[in-house]
TORKOL-4160 file (C-alpha; in steps of 0.2 Angstrom, whole numbers, padded with zeros to 4 digits, m for minus):
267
<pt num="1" X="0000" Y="0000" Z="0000"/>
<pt num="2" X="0013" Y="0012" Z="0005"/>
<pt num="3" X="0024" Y="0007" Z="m0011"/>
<pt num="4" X="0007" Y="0012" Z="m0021"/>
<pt num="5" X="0006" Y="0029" Z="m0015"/>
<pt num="6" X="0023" Y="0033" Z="m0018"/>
<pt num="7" X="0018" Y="0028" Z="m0036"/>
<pt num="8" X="0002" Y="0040" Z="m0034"/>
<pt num="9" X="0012" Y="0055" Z="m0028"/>
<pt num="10" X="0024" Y="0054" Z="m0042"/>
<pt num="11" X="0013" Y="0052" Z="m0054"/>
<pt num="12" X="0003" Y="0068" Z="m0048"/>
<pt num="13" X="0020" Y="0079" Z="m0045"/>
<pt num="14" X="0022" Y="0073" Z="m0066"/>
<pt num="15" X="0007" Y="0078" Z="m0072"/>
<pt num="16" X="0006" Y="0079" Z="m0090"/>
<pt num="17" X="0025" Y="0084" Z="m0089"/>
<pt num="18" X="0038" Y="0072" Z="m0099"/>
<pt num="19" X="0052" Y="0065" Z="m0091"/>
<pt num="20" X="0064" Y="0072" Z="m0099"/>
<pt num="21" X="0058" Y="0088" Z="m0096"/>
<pt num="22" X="0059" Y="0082" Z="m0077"/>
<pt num="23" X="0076" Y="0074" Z="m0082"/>
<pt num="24" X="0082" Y="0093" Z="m0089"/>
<pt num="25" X="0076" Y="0103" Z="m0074"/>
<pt num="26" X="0082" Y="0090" Z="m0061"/>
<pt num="27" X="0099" Y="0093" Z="m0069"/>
<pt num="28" X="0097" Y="0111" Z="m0070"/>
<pt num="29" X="0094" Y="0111" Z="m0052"/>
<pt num="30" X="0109" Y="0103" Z="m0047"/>
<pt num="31" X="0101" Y="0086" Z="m0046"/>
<pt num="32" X="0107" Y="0076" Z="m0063"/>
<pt num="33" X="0095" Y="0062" Z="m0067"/>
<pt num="34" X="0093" Y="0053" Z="m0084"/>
<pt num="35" X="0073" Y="0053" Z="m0091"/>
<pt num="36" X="0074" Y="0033" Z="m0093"/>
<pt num="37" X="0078" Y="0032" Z="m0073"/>
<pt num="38" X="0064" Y="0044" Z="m0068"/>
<pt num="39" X="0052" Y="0030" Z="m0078"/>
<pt num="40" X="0060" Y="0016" Z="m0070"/>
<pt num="41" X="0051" Y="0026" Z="m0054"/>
<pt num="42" X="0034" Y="0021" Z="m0060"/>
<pt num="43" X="0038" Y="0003" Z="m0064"/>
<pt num="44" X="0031" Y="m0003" Z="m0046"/>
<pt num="45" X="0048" Y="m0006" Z="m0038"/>
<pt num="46" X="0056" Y="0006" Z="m0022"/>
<pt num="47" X="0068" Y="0017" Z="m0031"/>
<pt num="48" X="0083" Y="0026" Z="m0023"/>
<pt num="49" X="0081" Y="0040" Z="m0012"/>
<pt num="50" X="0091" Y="0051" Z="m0026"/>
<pt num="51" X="0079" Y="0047" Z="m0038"/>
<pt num="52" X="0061" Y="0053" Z="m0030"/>
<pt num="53" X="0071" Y="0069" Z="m0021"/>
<pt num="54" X="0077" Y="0073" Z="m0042"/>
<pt num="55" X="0058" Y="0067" Z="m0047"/>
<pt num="56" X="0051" Y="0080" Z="m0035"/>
<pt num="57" X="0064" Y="0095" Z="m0037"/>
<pt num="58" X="0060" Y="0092" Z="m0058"/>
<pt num="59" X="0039" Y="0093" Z="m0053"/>
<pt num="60" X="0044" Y="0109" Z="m0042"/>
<pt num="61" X="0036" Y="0097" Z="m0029"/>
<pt num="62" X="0039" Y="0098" Z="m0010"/>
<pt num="63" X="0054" Y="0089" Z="m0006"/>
<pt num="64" X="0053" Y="0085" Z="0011"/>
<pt num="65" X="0035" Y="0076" Z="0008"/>
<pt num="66" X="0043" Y="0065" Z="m0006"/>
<pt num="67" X="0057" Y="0062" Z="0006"/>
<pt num="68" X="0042" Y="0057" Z="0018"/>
<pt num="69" X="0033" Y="0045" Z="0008"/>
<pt num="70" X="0047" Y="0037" Z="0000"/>
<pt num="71" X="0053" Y="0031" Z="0019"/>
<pt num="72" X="0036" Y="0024" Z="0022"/>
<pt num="73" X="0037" Y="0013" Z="0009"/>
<pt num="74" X="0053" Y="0011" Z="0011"/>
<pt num="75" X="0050" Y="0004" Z="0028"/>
<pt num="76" X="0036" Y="m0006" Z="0020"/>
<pt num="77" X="0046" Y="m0016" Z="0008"/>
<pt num="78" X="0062" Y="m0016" Z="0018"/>
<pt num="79" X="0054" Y="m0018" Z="0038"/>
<pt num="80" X="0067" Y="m0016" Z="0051"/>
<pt num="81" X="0072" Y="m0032" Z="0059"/>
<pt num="82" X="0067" Y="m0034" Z="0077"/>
<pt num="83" X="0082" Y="m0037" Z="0089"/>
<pt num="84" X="0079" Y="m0048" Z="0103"/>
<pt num="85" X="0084" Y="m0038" Z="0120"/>
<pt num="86" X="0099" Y="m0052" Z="0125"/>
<pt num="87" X="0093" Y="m0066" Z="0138"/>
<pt num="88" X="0098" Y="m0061" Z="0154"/>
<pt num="89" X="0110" Y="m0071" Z="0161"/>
<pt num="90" X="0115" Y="m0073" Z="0181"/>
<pt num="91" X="0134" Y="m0071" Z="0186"/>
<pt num="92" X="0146" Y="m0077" Z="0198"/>
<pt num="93" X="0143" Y="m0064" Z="0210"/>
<pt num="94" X="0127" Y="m0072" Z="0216"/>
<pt num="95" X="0131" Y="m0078" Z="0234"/>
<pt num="96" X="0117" Y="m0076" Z="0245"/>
<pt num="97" X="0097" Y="m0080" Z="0243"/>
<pt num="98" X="0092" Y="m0064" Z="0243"/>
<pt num="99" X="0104" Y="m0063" Z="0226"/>
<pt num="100" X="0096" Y="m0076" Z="0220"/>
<pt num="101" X="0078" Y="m0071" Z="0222"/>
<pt num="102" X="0082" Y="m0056" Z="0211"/>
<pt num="103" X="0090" Y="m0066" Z="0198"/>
<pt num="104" X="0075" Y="m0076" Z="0197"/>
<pt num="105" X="0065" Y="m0061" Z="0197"/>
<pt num="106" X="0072" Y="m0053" Z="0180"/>
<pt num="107" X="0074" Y="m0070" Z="0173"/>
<pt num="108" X="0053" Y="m0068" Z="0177"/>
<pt num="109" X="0053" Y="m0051" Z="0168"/>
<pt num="110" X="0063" Y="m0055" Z="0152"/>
<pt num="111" X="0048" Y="m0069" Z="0151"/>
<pt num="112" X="0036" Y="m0054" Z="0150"/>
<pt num="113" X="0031" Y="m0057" Z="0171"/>
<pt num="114" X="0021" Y="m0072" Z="0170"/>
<pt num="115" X="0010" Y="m0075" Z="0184"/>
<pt num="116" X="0012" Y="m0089" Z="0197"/>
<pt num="117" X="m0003" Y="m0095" Z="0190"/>
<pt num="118" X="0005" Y="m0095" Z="0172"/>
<pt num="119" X="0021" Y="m0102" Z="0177"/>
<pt num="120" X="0012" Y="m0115" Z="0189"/>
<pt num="121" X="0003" Y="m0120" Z="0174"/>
<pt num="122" X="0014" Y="m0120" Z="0161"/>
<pt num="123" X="0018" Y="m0137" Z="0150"/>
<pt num="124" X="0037" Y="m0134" Z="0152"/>
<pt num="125" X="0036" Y="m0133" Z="0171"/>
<pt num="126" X="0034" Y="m0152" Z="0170"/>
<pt num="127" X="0020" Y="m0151" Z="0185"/>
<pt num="128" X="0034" Y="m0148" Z="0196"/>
<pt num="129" X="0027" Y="m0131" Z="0198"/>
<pt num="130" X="0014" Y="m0125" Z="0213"/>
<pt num="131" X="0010" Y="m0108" Z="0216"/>
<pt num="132" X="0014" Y="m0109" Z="0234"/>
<pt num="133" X="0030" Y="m0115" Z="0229"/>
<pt num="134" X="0035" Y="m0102" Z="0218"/>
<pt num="135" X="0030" Y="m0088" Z="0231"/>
<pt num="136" X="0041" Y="m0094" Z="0244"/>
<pt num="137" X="0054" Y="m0095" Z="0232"/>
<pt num="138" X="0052" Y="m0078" Z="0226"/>
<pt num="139" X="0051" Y="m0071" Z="0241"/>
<pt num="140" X="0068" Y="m0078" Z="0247"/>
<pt num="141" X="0058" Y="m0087" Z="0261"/>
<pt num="142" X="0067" Y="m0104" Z="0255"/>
<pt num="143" X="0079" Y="m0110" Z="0245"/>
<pt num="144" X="0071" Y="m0117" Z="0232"/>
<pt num="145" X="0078" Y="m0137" Z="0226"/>
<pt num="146" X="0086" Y="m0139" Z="0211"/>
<pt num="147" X="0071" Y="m0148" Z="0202"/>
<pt num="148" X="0059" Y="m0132" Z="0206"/>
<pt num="149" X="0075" Y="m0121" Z="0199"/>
<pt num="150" X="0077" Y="m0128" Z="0181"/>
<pt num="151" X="0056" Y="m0130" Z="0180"/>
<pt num="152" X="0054" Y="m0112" Z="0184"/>
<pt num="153" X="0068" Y="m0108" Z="0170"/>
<pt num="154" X="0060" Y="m0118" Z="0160"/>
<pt num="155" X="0043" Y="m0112" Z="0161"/>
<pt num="156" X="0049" Y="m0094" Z="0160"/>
<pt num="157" X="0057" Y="m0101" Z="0142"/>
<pt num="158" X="0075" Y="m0096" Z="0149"/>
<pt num="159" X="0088" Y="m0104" Z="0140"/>
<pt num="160" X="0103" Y="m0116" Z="0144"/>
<pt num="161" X="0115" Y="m0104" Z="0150"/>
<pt num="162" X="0102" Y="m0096" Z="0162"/>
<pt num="163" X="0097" Y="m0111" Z="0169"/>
<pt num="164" X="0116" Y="m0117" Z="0171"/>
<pt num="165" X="0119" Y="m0101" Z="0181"/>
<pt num="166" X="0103" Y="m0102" Z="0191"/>
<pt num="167" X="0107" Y="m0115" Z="0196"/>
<pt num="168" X="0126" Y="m0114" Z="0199"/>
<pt num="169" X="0122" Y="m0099" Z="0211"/>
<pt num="170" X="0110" Y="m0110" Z="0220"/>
<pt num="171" X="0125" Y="m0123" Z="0221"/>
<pt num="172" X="0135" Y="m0108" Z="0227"/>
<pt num="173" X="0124" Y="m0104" Z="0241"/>
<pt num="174" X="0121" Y="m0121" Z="0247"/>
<pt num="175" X="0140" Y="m0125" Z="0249"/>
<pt num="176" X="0145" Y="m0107" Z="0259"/>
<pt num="177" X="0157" Y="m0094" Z="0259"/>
<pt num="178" X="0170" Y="m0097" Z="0245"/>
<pt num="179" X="0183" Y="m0110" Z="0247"/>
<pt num="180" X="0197" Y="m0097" Z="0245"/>
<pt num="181" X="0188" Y="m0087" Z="0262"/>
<pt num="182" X="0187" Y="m0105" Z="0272"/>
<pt num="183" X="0206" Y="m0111" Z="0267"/>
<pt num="184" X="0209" Y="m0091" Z="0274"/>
<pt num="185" X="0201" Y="m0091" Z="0288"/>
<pt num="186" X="0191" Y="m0104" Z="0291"/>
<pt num="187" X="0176" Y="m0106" Z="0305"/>
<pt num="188" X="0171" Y="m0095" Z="0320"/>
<pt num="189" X="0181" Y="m0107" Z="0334"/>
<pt num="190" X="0197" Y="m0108" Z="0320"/>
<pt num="191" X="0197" Y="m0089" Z="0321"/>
<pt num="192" X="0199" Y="m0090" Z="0339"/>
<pt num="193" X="0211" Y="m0104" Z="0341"/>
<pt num="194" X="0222" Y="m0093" Z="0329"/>
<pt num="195" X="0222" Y="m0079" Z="0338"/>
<pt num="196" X="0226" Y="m0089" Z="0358"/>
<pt num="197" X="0241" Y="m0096" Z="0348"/>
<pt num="198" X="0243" Y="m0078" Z="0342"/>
<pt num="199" X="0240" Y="m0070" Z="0360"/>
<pt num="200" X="0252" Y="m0084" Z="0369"/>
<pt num="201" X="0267" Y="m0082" Z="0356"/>
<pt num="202" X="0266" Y="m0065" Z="0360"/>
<pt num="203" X="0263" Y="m0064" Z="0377"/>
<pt num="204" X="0274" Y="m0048" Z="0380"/>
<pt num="205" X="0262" Y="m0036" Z="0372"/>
<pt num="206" X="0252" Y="m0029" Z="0386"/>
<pt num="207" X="0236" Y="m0020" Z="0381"/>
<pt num="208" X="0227" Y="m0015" Z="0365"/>
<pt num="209" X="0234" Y="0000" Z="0360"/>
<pt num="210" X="0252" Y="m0006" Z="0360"/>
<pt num="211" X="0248" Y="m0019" Z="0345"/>
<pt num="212" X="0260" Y="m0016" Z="0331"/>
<pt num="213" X="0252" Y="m0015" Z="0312"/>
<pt num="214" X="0252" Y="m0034" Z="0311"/>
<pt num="215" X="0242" Y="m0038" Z="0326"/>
<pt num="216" X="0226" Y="m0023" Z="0320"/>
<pt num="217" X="0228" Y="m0030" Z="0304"/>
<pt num="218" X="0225" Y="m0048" Z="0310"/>
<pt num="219" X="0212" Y="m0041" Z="0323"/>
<pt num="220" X="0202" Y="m0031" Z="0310"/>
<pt num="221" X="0201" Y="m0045" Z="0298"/>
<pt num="222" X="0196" Y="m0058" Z="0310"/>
<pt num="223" X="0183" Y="m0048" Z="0315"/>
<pt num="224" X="0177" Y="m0044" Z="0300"/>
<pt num="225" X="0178" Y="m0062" Z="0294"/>
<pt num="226" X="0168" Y="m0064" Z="0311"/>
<pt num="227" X="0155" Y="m0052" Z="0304"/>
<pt num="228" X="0152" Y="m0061" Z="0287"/>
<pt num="229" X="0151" Y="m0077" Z="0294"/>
<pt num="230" X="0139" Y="m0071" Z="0308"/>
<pt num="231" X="0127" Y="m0063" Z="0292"/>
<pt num="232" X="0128" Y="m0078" Z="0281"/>
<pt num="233" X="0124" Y="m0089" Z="0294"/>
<pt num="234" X="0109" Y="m0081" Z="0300"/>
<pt num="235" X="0103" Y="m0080" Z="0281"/>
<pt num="236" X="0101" Y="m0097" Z="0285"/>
<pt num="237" X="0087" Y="m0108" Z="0287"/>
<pt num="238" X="0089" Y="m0120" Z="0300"/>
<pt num="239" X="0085" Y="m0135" Z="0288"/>
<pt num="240" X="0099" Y="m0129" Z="0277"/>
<pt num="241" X="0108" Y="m0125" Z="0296"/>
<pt num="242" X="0106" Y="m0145" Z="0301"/>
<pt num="243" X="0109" Y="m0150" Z="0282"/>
<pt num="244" X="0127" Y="m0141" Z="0284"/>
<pt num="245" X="0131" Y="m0149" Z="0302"/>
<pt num="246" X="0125" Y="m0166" Z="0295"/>
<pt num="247" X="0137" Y="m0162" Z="0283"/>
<pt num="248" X="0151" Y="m0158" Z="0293"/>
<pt num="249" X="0147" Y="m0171" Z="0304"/>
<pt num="250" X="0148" Y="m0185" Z="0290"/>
<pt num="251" X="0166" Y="m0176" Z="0288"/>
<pt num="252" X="0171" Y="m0179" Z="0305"/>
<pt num="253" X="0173" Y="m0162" Z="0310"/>
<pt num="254" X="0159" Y="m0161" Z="0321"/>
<pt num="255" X="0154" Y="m0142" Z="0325"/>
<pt num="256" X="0139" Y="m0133" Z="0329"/>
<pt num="257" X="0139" Y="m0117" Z="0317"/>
<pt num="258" X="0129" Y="m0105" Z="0328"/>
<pt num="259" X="0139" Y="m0113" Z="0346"/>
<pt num="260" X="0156" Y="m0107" Z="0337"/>
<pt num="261" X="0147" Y="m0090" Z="0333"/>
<pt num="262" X="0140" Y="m0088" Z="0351"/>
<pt num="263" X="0157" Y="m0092" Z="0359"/>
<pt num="264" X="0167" Y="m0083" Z="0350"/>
<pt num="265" X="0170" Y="m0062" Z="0356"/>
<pt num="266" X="0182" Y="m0051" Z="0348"/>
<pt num="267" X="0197" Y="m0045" Z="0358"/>
């Protein structure tokens, strides 16, 4: 339709002109143009640009409106693709369940924000889906299982690599802190057996405030290691609490996660 009336408004900016009178006063008027390409206009294919600005300034027509209706069928005949806003991806720095209810969140958007209901409902979700489910889970009330994970990806439509790193960070939360932080520092009672073997080899420093830089550095960081554990501990549930100590247990280590926080006071 749009390609027809840029046919029409050529053919009335002609009139009962020649075209190679609109071929000569196109040239003369700085736009050179050969008659047989002005023709060419008419034939029912988009032609150039060039040629319908040179069409209209041989009429005497108003350009601007012929550059106007040349870019609707243009737009027509050549429609823009549509690019696909890239899949959102979760990254490494997920850590915590509160980070991982927000990744599932915008995973939920880029799927257009389905309803529970929807999602609950959808083919892909396998049935593994309930709405109670997914609202805990999206609250960051639990931690959702790896089954309900890769069903909810799957009924948001998320791809592979998503659904890999939905899952990854949910691996990541599961296992802790990051093995680099443990092998560092290690747990709350650790911290404080290091520091009595710090305190005893050093028994001739009297007070706080004659500790040299190394002994505030070691201070500042335990306590600071004592903080992080202290807040990814309480983010906790205390299924996931047991689920660790059984764990550890298993291991032979044998420690009660929120005891070694409890005894432990900073110097």
């Amino acid at each position: 339709m749009e390609l027809a009336r840029l046919r029409g408004w050529l053919r009335a900016a002609k009139g009962r002109r020649t075209f190679e009178f609109l071929a000569q006063w196109a040239g003369a008027r700085r736009m050179p143009v050969s008659a047989c390409t002005l023709r060419r206009a008419l034939d029912g294919r988009l032609p150039t640009l060039y040629t319908v600005r040179a069409f209209a300034r041989g009429a005497g027509a108003d350009e601007e409106e012929a550059r106007r209706v040349w870019a609707a069928a243009e737009a027509a005949v050549r429609p823009r693709p549509v690019r696909k806003p890239a899949a959102y991806v979760p990254g490494r720095q997920i850590t915590t369940r509160a980070g991982l209810t927000r990744a599932m969140e915008k995973v939920r958007v880029a799927a257009g924000g389905p309803s529970l209901r929807q999602l609950a409902a959808s083919p892909a979700a396998a049935g593994l889906l309930s709405r109670s489910t997914l609202h805990n889970a999206l609250k960051g009330r639990r931690l959702p299982g790896e089954e309900l994970l890769a069903a909810f990806a799957a009924a948001c439509g998320a791809g592979e690599e998503t659904t890999r790193a939905l899952l990854a960070a949910r691996a990541r939360i599961q296992a802790g802190p990051e093995p680099q932080a443990r092998a560092r520092a290690g747990y709350p009672c650790e911290i404080a057996e290091r520091r009595a073997r710090d305190t005893a080899a050093r028994h001739w420093i009297p007070d706080e405030d004659e500790l040299d830089w190394y002994d505030r550095q070691l201070r500042d960081e335990e306590e600071a290691e004592h903080r992080r554990m202290t807040a990814w501990v309480d983010s906790l549930t205390d299924d996931e609490v047991q689920e660790l100590e059984q764990a550890r247990d298993a291991s032979g280590a044998g420690r009660d996660l929120r005891a070694e926080l409890a005894t432990y006071t900073p110097r």
